[in-house]
N, C-alpha and C positions, 0 to 999 in steps of 0.2 A: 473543607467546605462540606455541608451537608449536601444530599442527592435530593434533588424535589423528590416529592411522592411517586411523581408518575415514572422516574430512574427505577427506585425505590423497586416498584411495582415489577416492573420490566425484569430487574435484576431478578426478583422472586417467580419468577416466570406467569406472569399473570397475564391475560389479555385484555390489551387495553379498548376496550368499547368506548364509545362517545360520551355515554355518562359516565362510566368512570375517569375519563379523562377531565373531563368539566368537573367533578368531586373532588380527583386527586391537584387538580389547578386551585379551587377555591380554598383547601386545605394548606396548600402550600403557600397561598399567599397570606394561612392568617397566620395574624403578628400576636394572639390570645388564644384559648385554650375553649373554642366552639363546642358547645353544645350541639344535638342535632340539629335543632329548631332552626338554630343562627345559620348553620350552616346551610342549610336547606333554604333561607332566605338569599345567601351569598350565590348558590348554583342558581337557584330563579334566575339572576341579576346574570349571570353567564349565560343561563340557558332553559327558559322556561320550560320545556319537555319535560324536565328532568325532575321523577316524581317524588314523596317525600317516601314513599316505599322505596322507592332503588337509592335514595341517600341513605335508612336505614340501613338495607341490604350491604350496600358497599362497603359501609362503615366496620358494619360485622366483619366481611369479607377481611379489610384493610386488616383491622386488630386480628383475625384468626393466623395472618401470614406475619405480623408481628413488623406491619408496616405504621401504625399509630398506635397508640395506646389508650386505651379507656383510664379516665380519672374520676374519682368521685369524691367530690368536696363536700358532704352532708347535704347539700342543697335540692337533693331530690332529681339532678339531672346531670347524667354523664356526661363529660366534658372530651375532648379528643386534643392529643397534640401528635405529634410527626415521634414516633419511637423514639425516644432518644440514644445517642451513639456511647453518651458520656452520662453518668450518672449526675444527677441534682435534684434538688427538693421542693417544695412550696410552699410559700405565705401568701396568707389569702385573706384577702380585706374583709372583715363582717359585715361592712357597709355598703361597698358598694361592690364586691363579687369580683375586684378584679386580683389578678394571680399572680404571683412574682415568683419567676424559678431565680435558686441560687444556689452556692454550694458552699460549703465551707469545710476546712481540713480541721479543725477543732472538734468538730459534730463529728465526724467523719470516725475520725479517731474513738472517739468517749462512746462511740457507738459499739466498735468491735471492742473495747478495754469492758462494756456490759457485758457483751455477749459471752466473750473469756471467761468472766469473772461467775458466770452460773453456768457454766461449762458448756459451752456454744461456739460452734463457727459460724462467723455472721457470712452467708449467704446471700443474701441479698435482703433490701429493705427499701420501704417507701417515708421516710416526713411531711406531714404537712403540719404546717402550721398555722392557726387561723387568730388574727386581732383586726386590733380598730387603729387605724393610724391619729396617733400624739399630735395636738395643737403645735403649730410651730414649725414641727421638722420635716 
């Protein structure tokens, strides 16, 4: 099982303030991949004090200690999810923005069999993938 954020945080030796704790709560509870904005609407809803500069700040904070991760889908606004423990990738609806992690051992493979092949150790790497979802399926 993964650590909420505010484990997360704790385990990094972080101190956890009140807004950070309302941030790392609203973070944890989301089930998509928040922008600032959203999330900064999500802490309101927890806890109005809590200003859209110290969700900024936090965020930073969060990603500099390698507790979330900044993602950026083309769409002109960073996205945040909870670091991941285990590697996976993304498709992402052109329509309607919303994000599907997955993973798959086929890509996975054909990935480092590239890397080899121009004479590379694959390292580490990011996917995404962006369409329109098919009438139908």
């Amino acid at each position: 099982m993964i650590a909420s954020i505010a484990e997360r945080c704790i385990d990094k030796g972080l101190k956890m303030t009140g807004p950070r704790k309302v941030i790392a709560k609203a973070l944890s509870q989301s089930d998509d991949h928040p922008n600032a904005d959203t999330l900064f609407q999500r802490v309101q809803a927890l806890d109005a004090s809590v200003s859209l500069a110290t969700v900024y700040r936090t965020l930073k904070l969060f990603e500099e200690r390698d507790i979330i991760a900044k993602l950026d889908f083309g769409d002109g606004r960073s996205r945040f999810e909870q670091a991941p423990r285990e590697h996976h990738d993304h498709l992402i609806d052109v329509q309607t923005g919303e994000v599907i992690e997955f993973q798959n051992d086929k890509i996975e493979q054909l990935q480092k069999e590239i890397a080899t092949e121009l004479g590379y150790e694959l390292t580490d790497h990011r996917l995404e993938l962006f369409g329109r979802k098919i009438e139908g399926k």
